[in-house]
N, C-alpha and C positions, 0 to 999 in steps of 0.2 A: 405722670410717672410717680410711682408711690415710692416715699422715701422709708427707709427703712434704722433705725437709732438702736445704740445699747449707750447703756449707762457707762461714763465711764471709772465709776468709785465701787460699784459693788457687779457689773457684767451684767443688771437686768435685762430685757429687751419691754419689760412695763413698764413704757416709757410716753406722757403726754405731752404738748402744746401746747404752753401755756400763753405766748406771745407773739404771733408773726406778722412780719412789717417786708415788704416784699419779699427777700432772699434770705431776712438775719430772720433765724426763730430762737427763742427760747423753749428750753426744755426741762420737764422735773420729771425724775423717777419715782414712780409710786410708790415702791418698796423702801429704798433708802432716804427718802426726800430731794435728792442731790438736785440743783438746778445750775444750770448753763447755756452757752450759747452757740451755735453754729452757725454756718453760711453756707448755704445752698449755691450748686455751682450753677452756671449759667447753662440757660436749654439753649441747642442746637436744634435746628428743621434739618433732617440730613435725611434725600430722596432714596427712597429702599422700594426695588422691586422685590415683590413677595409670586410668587411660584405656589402653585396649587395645581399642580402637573405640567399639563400642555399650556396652560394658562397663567396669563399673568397680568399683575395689578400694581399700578405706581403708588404710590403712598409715603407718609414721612415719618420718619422717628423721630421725637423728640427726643435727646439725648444731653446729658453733662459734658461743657466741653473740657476740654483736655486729656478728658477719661481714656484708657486707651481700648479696643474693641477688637475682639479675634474671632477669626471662624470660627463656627461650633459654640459662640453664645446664641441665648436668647433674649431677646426685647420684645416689650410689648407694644402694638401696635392698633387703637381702636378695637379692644377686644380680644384681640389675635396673638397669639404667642407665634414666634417666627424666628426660627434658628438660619444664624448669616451663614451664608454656605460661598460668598464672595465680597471683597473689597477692593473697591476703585476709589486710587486718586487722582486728584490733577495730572496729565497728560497721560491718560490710559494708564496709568500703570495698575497692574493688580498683584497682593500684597494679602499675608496669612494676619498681617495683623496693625494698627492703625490707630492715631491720635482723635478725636473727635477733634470739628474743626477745619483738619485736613485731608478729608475723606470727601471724596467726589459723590460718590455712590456706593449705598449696600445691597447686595442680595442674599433671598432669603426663602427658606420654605416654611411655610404655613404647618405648623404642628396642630391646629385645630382639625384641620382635612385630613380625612384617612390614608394613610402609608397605601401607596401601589405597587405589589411585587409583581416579579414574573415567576412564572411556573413553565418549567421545561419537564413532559413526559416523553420517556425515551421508547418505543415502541420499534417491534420488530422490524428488518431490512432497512435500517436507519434511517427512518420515519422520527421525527421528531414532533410534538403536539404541544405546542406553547399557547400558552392564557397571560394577561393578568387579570390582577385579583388586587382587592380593594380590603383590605383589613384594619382592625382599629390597632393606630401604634404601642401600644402597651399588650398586645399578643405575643403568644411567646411558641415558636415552634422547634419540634427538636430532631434529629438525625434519626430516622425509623420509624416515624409516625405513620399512621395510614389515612391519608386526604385521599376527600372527592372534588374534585371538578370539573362541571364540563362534561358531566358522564364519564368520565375515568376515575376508577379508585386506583393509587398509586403508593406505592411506601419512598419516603425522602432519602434519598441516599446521601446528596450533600446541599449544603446553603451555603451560597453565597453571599456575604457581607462586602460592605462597604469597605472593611482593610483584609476579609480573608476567606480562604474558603474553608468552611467545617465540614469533617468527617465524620463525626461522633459530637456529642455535646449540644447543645443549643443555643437559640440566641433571640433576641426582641426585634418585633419585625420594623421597630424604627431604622434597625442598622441592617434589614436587609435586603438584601437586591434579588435575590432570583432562588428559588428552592427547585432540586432536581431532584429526578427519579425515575424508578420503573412501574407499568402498572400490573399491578395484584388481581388475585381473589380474595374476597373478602371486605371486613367489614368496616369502614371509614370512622374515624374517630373526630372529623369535622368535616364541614362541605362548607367549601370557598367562595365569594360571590363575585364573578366576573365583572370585571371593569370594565365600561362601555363608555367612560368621557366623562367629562368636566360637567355637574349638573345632574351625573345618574344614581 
């Protein structure tokens, strides 16, 4: 787990190690010279299942104990950035937010793996034609676009997120669940790549 120091006589973050003896390090800022000492908190093994759609994988976090830890952080994990989307502690209970320590179990989704939306096309005598789609999470789609997929070119009328649905406006496809719409004529300003499982 990478620790992270600012100075604390002039706010640098050029900050070296100059001393470390298990937990207690010594530290001098490059800038001001300033040297000092911390203590590093104690790691915890705390069991986190990690979620990459339908699938899923046990693994541990190493963590600071006493820290406290809420949905919608990120830790990292062999690699893995993985945002907790759940917290269990001792006798089931689940809980928005949590001591290291006394934390049963975390879960988690995998932010390395591509966001999986759903796409609803709204078609004649209420026919509906649903896809997902496998997009990189820093994509950004907006209300009025014109998407292909699937062989239908369609324009978005609303997106569905994670707290709301948009009318107008946009939003990053980390935070979203499902884009709707009708299909067009005309000409597609991206084409989607259907999600066919874990592996594809």
């Amino acid at each position: 787990m990478e620790e992270y120091f600012i100075c604390p006589e002039c706010g640098s973050e050029d900050v070296e190690v100059i001393k470390e003896r298990g937990r207690e390090l010594t530290l001098r800022c490059k800038e001001c010279r300033n040297v000092w000492h911390v203590t590093l908190p104690k790691l915890v093994k705390v069991p986190l299942i990690i979620s990459k759609h339908e699938m899923s994988f046990k693994g541990e976090a190493e963590l600071p104990e006493g820290e406290e830890i809420s949905i919608g952080d990120i830790v990292e994990i062999e690699g893995d950035e993985v945002r907790i989307t759940s917290i269990e502690l001792e006798g089931d209970k689940r809980v928005e937010r949590g001591k290291i320590g006394k934390i049963k179990t975390l879960w988690g989704e995998s932010l390395t793996y591509p966001r999986v939306i759903g796409v609803s096309i709204y078609l004649p005598k209420g026919v509906t034609q649903s896809f997902k789609v496998k997009v990189r999470r820093d994509a950004e789609f907006v209300v009025g676009e014109v998407i292909e997929v699937g062989g239908y070119t369609f324009k978005v009328e609303k997106i569905k997120t994670e707290r709301k649905m948009l009318r107008h406006g946009k939003a990053q496809a980390d935070e979203i669940v499902r884009l709707m719409g009708k299909p067009i004529r005309g000409r597609a300003s991206r084409h989607l790549e259907i999600y066919r499982g874990y592996g594809d």
